[in-house]
N, C-alpha and C positions, 0 to 999 in steps of 0.2 A: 799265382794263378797258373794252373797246370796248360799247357800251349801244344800242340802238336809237333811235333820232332822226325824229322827223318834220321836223324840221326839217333838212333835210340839203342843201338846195341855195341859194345864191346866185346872183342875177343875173350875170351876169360884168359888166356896168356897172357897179352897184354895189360891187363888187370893184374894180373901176379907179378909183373915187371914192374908194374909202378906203386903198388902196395908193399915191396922187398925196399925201392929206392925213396919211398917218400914219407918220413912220418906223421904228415899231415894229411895224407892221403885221404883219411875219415873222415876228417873236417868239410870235404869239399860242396859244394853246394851240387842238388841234383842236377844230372845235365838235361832233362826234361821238365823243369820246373824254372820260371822267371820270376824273380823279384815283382810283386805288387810295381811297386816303386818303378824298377826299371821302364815295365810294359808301357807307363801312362807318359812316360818322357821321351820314348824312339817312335818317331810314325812308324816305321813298319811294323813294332810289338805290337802296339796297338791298333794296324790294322789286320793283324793275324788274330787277332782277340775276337774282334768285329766279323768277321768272314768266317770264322769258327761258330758264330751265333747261325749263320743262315742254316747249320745242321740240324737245325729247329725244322726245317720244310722237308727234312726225312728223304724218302725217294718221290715226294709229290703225291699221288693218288698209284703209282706203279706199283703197289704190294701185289702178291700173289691174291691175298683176297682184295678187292676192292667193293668200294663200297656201293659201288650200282648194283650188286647182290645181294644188297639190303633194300633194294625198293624196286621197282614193279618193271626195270631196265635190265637185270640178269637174276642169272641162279650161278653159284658157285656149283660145282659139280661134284667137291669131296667134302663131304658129310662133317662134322663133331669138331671142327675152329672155332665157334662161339657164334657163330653168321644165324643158325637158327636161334639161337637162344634173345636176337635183335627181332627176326622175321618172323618171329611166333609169340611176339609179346613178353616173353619170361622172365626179361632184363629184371634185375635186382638189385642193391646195392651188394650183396656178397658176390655177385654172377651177375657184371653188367655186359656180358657177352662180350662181342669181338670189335676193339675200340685201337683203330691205326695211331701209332705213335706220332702221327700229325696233331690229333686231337687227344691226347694222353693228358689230364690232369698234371699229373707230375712233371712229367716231361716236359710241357707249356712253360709251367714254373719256373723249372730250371731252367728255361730258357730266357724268361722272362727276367729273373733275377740277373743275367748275364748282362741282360739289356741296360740295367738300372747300374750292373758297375759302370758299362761303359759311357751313357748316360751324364751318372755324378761326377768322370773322372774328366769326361771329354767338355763339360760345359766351361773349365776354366784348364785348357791345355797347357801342355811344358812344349811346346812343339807348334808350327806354322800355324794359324789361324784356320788358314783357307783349305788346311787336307785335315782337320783335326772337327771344321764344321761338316764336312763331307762324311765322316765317320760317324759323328753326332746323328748326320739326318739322317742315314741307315737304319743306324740306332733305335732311332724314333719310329722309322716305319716298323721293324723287327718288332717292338713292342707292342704296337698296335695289332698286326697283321699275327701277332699269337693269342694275344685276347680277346681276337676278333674269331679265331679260334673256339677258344673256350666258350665264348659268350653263344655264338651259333649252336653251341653242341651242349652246352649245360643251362643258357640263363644266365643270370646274374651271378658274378663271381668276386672275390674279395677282391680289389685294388690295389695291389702292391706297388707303391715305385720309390721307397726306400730301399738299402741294402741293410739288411738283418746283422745283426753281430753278434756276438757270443757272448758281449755282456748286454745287450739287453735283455730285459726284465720279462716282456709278452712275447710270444711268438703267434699267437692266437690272430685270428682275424676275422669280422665278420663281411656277410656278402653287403658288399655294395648294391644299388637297387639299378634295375635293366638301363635307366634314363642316365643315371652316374658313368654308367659301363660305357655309353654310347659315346657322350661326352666327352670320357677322355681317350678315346679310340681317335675320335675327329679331332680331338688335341693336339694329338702324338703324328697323327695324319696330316694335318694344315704345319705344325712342324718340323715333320719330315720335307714338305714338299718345298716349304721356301729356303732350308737349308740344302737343297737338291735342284734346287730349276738353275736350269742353264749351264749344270754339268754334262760333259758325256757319258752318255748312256752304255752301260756293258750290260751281255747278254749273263742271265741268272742275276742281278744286283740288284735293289732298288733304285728308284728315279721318282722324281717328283710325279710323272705320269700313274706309276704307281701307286703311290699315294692318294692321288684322285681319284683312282680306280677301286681303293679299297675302301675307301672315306662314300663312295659312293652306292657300295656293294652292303656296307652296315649302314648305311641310314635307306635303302629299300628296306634291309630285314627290317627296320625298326619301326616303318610306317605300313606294315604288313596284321592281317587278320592274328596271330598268334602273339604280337608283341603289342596289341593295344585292346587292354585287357576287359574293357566293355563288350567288345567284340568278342574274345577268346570267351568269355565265363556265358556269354549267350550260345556258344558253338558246344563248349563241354564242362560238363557236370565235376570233372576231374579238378579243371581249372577252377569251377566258379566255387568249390569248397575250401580251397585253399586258402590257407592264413594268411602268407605272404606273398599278396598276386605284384608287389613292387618289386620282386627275383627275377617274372617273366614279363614286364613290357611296361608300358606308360598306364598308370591311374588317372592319370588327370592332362589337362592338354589339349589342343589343337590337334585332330589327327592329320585335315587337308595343309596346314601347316609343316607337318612331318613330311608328309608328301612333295611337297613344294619345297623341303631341301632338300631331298632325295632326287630330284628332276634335277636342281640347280649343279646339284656334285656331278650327277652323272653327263651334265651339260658341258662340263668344264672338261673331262675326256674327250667327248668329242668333237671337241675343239684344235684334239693332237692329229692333227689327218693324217702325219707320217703312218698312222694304225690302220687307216681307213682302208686294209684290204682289199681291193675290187667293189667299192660300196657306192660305184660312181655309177652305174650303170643306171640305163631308165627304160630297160626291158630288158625281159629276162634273157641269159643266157641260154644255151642250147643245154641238152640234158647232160652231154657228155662235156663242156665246159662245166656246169654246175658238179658234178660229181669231181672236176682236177679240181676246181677249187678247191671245194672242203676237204679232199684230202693234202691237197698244199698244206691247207691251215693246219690242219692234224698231226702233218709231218716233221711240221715246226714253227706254226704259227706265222709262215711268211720270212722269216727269220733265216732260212738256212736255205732257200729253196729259189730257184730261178722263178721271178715274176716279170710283171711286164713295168708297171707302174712304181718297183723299187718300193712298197709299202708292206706292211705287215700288221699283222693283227694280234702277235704275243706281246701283250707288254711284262709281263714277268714269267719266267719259266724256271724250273729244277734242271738243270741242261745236266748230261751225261758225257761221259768221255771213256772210250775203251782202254784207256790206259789203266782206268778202276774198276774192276767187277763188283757195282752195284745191283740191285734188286732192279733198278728200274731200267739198266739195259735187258730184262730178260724178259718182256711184256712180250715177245712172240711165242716164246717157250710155254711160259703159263698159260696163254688163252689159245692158242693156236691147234689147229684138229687134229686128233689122236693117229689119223691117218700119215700124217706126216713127224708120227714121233713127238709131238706135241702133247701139253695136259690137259688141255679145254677148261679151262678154270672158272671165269664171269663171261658164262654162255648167253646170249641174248633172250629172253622170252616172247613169248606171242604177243602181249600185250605192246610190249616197245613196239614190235613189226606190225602189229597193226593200226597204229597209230604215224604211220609216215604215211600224207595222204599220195593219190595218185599223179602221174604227172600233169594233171591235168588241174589240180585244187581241190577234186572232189572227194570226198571223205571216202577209203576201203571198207568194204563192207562187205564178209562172207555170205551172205544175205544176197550180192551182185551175181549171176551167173557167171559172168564175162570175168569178176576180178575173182572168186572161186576156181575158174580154170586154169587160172594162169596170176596166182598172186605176185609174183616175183617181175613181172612184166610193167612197165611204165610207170613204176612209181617215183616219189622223190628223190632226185638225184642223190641227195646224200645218203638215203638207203645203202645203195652201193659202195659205197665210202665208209659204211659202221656197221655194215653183216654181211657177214657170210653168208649162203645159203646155196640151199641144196641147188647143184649146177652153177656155182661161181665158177669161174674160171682164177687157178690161183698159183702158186709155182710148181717146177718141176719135182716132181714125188722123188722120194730118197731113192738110190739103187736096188734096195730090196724090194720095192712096192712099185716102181715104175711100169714094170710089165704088167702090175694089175688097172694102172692107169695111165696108157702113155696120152691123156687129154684133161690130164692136169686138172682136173674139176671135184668140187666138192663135193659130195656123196652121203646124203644122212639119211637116205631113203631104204626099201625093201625095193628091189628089182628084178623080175625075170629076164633069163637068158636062154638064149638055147632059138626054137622056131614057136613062131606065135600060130604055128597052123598045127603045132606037132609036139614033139616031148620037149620039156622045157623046167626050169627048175628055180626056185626064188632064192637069191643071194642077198644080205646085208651090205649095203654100205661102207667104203672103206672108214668114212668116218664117223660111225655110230657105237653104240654098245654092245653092237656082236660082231663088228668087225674082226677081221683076223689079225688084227696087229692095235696092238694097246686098248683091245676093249673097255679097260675098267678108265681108260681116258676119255673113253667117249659123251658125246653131248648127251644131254636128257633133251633137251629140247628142240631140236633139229635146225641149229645155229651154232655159227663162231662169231667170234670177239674178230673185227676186220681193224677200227679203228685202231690208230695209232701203231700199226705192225707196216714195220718197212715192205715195201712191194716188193723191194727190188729183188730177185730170183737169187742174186748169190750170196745175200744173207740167210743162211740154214738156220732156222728158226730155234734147233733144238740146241744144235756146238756153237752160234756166233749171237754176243751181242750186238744189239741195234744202239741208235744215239736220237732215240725222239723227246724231245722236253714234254716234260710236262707243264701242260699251261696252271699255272697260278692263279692267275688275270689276263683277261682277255679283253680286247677294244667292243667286241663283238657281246662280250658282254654288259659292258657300259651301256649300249646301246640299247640292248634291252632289258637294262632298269629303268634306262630315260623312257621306253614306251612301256613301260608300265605303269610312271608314276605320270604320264602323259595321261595314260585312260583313265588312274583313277582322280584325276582330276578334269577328266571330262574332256580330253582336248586330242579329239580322236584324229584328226585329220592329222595332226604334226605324227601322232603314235606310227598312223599307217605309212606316211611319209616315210621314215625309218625301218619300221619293221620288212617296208614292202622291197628296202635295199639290200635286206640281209635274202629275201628271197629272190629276189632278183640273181643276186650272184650266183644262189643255189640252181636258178634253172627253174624258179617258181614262181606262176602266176601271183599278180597285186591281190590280194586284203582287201575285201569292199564290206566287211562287215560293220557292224555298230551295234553298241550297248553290251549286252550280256555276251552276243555273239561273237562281237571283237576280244574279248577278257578272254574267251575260250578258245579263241585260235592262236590268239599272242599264246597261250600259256601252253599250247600244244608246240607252238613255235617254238617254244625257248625250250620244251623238253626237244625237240628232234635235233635244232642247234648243237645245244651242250650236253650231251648223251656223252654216259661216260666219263662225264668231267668233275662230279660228285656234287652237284648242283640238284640233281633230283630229291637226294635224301632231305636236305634243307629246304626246298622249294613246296614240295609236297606236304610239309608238316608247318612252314610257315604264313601259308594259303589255307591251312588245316582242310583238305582235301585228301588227309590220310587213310583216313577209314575207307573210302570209295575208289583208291588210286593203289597202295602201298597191302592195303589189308587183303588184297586181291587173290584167289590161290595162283602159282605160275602154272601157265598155259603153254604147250607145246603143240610142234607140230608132228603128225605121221603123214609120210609120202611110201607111196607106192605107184612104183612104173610098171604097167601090163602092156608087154608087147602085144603091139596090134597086129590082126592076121596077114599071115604073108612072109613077116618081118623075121626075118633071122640075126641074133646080134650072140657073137660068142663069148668078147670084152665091152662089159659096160660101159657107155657112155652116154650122156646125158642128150637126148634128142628128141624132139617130141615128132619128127615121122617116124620115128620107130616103135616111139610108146604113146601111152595114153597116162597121164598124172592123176592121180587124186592126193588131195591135199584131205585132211582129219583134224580138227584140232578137239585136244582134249588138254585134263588137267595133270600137272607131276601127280605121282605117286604118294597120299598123305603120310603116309610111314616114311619117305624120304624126306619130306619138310610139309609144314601144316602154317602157312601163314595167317596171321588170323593180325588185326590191331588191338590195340587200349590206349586212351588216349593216356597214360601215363607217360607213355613212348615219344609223346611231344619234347620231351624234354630228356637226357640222360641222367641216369642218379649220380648221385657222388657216392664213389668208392666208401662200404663201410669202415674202411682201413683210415681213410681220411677224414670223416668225420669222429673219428674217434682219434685222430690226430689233435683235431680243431674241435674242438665243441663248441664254437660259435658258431660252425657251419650249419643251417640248415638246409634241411634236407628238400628235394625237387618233389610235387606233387604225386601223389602215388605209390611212393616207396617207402613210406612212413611204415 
C-alpha cells in the first residue's frame, strides 16, 4: 500500500554510485511503497494509513467554486465551471455539471475502500489493543462520514464494506435501498463513537462527539419531506413515477418515529457542553457582542480564538497550516473584492441579504420606507459577520489604490463627485465591474463573501495565506436538528427554548412563534446561522422547498450616491451627509446565468461512465 514519503527523491549521482557498487541494486523494494504486511504490524504505519484517509475531506467546502453558488446564498462571478449547468437544471449523466471532490462518486469510493482495509486489518491488530481500537473508531467514523456523503448528494448507493481482490469473480454491485444506507451509517457511527469516548480530543480528527453529531445529521435527512417517499411522490411528479422510490427514502415506516431518533442523536450532542459556545445567555447580547461572536465561531469555531468561557462550537474541522499551500488557505483571495486585488468569486445575492431579519425580529422588507433608505442599517448582527457591502469598512487598500481610498470602505456603487451645487461627475466604485483595477473581478451583485476571511489588516488577502478551518460539524448545528425534530413532533416550547440560545448569542430577540410560523423562522434561522457552510444546497432540496427558494433568478443590488446640494467631496467616501443613497434591486443578466429548477435536481445522476461501469447501477430519477 503506497504511503506518503518525505523522502522521495535521490540524487541521480548517488543512484549511479550505488547501481556501479551493488548488484542487487534492482531487486530492492520501493522506498515509497510498504509491505501490506508491514503497515498492519507497526502502530505508526498504520496510523499514517488512517490519517492519509481524512484526504477524503479534500479542502472542506474552501474550493474556489463553492457550493453556496449553486442555491439561492451566491453567484459565482466566472462563467463556464459547470456551476450553471447545476443552477439551470441541465445536469445529466454525461454533464452532471460542477460536483466538488468531497462529494465525487469515485473519489468517496476510494476512500471508502481505504476505510474497509483498515477496518478488516485493524479489527484483529498485531500491535497494542488500545491505539489499534483508537484507529478502528476513526476508521468507522471515515466510513460513515463518506457515505454519508454520497447518500446526501446521490440517494441510495451500493454498500461496500468488503475489500475487492483481483481474484474475485463480480465486481458489480447493486444500490442498496435509502433505509439500508442509513443503517449502516448509524452503525459505523455508534462504532465509532464507543471505540472513541474518553479519548483525547485533537483538532481535525474524529472523536466520539463526532460521531454523534454525524449519526445525528443523517437521521434529520432521513426523517425529512424528500426521504419519506409518501410525502416526496405527493410534492413531485418526477419522484412519484419512479420505479425504484426504495433508492430515495423510507416506503414503509413510522415517520414520527424517525423523528424521534433524529431528536434522540441530536440530544446526546448536546449533552457535550464543552461546544456549548456562549449558549448560556438568557437575553440577548448587544449587537456588536452578536456580531464578535459569530465571527469567533467563523474564525475557528471557538477553537483557535480567545473566549471567555473556554468553550467552542467546532466539533470537526479541515484545519490548515501555512506550512502547505492548500486551496483552502486562499478563501480571502478567491471571494474577496476586486478592489483590493482580489477575484470575487461566491458573491452574496439579494436574496440571502434580504433574508437576515432586522435587529429588531421584524422581517426586511423593500416595501418598508425606513428599511429601503438605509438597508444596511440595524440588521442581524450576523449580517455583518457574512457580507460585505457597499460602505463596509474593511482593510487598508494596497499601495496602488490607497490614495483612491484612504477610508478603507467597500464601494460597489456609482457615485458623484465634484460639488452637488455645481459641475460634478459620476465615478464607479472601486469594487464593481467598471472599476479601474480588476474590473472583470468584479461583483455582479453588489456584495463580497465576508465570512470566514481573516480580518486581520496584515493578512494581504491576494500574497498571504490565511488558517481558518473549515467547520465539518458543528455543535450549533446539533442544535438545530434537535429543534427541528422538536417542532415536527410538536414540542415547540423545548424547540424555541434552544433556538432562542442560538439567537441570543447572535444579538437576537426570542421566537414566540407557533405552528407553521415557528417551521419558518427556524428554517430561516438555520439558513442565516450556517450560510456558507453548504447546508443550504441539502436543506433546500430536502424540505423540497427547491422550486420556490433554489429556482429563484439571482437578485442584485444597484447603489447610487447623489451628492446633496452644497456638498463638495473630491475622494469618495462612503457618508450619507454628503450623499443621498438609493438602493435598485434587480435581476443578473439572463445571458449570464438563467436559473430555472426540475425536480430531477433533487437528486444527482450517476456518472454515465459508471453505470456503464456497473450495470447494476440504476439510474436517479429524471436522467433515464
Amino acid at each position: 500500500m503506497k504511503l506518503k514519503n518525505n523522502l522521495r527523491y535521490i540524487s541521480l549521482a548517488f543512484v549511479g554510485l550505488l547501481a556501479s557498487c551493488n548488484d542487487d541494486f534492482v531487486n530492492t523494494e520501493p522506498l515509497n511503497e510498504v509491505p501490506q504486511e508491514l503497515v498492519w504490524s507497526d502502530p505508526a504505519l498504520a496510523q499514517a494509513f488512517v490519517y492519509d484517509i481524512y484526504n477524503g475531506f479534500g479542502v472542506g467546502g474552501f474550493y474556489e467554486q463553492q457550493m453556496a453558488s449553486m442555491t439561492d446564498e451566491a453567484f459565482f462571478t466566472h462563467p463556464g465551471r459547470g456551476i450553471n449547468t447545476v443552477t439551470e437544471s441541465r445536469s445529466n449523466a454525461a454533464d452532471q455539471g460542477y460536483i466538488m471532490d468531497t462529494y465525487s462518486y469515485g473519489n468517496m469510493y476510494a476512500r471508502i475502500r481505504a476505510t474497509n482495509i483498515a477496518i478488516e486489518n485493524l479489527r484483529s491488530p498485531k500491535f497494542d489493543q488500545e491505539r489499534a481500537n483508537e484507529l478502528l473508531g476513526e476508521a468507522y467514523f471515515l466510513r460513515a462520514y463518506f457515505y454519508q456523503q454520497l447518500l446526501r448528494f446521490y440517494g441510495a448507493v451500493p454498500l461496500v464494506k468488503k475489500v475487492y481482490k483481483l481474484e474475485d469473480a463480480d465486481y458489480l454491485a447493486e444500490r442498496n435501498t435509502y433505509e439500508e444506507c442509513v443503517t449502516q451509517i448509524v452503525s459505523d457511527c455508534d462504532s465509532a463513537s464507543t471505540l472513541l469516548t474518553g479519548l483525547s480530543k485533537q483538532d481535525g480528527r474524529a472523536s466520539d462527539v463526532a460521531a454523534f453529531a454525524l449519526k445525528a445529521r443523517v437521521l434529520t435527512y432521513a426523517a425529512s419531506d424528500l426521504h419519506d417517499v409518501p410525502t416526496a411522490k405527493a410534492k413531485s411528479a418526477t419522484i412519484s413515477s419512479y420505479s425504484n422510490p426504495e433508492f430515495l427514502g423510507y416506503v414503509s415506516g413510522n415517520r414520527a418515529e424517525r423523528w424521534r431518533k433524529a431528536r434522540d442523536a441530536a440530544k446526546v450532542v448536546l449533552t457535550k457542553l464543552d461546544y456549548a459556545y456562549k449558549l448560556d445567555l438568557t437575553a440577548p447580547a448587544t449587537a456588536e457582542e452578536g456580531t464578535a461572536n459569530y465571527m469567533d465561531i467563523a474564525m475557528g469555531g471557538g477553537s483557535n480564538v480567545a473566549n471567555v468561557d473556554g468553550k467552542k462550537d467546532l466539533i470537526l474541522g479541515r484545519f490548515f497550516k501555512d506550512i502547505k499551500d492548500e486551496r483552502g488557505g486562499w478563501v480571502g483571495r478567491d471571494n474577496g473584492p476586486n478592489g483590493y486585488h482580489n477575484w470575487s468569486g461566491n458573491t452574496p445575492i439579494q436574496l440571502l441579504v434580504d433574508d437576515y431579519e432586522m435587529r429588531t425580529g421584524v422581517k426586511f422588507s423593500w416595501d418598508n420606507a425606513a428599511h429601503k433608505a438605509a438597508p444596511y442599517t440595524n440588521r442581524d448582527p450576523r449580517f455583518y459577520a457574512t457580507i460585505s457591502h457597499d460602505g463596509s469598512n474593511w482593510k487598508p487598500r494596497t499601495a496602488d489604490v490607497a490614495q483612491r481610498d484612504p477610508a478603507n470602505q467597500i464601494q460597489t456603487g456609482r457615485y458623484e463627485v465634484g460639488s452637488g451645487s455645481g459641475t460634478k461627475r459620476v465615478i464607479p466604485g472601486l469594487d464593481t465591474r467598471n472599476s479601474p483595477i480588476e474590473d472583470w473581478n468584479g461583483s455582479y451583485t453588489g456584495y463580497y463573501y465576508r465570512k470566514f476571511v481573516d480580518p486581520n489588516p496584515r493578512i494581504e488577502d491576494q500574497n498571504t495565506r490565511q488558517q481558518i478551518p473549515w467547520p465539518l460539524l458543528r455543535y450549533t448545528e446539533a442544535v438545530l436538528n434537535y429543534v427541528e425534530a422538536c417542532i415536527e413532533l410538536g414540542e415547540e416550547a423545548e424547540a424555541k427554548t434552544w433556538l432562542n440560545k442560538i439567537r441570543f448569542r447572535a444579538g437576537m430577540p426570542a421566537i414566540t412563534d407557533a405552528g407553521a410560523a415557528l417551521k419558518d423562522r427556524y428554517r430561516n434561522e438555520r439558513r442565516i446561522e450556517l450560510a456558507y457552510e453548504e447546508h443550504r444546497f441539502f436543506d433546500a432540496r430536502r424540505w423540497m422547498i427547491a422550486p420556490t427558494t433554489l429556482g429563484r433568478k439571482v437578485t442584485l443590488v444597484n447603489i447610487f450616491g447623489a451628492l446633496k446640494p452644497g456638498k463638495t467631496v473630491s475622494v469618495y467616501k462612503y457618508d450619507p451627509n454628503n450623499y443621498t443613497y438609493t438602493y435598485t434591486v434587480s435581476n443578473l443578466n439572463p445571458g449570464i446565468e438563467n436559473r430555472s429548477w426540475n425536480d430531477k435536481m433533487y437528486f444527482s445522476s450517476f456518472n454515465r461512465d459508471e453505470i456503464n461501469r456497473n450495470t447494476k447501477l440504476v439510474q436517479n430519477p429524471g436522467y433515464q
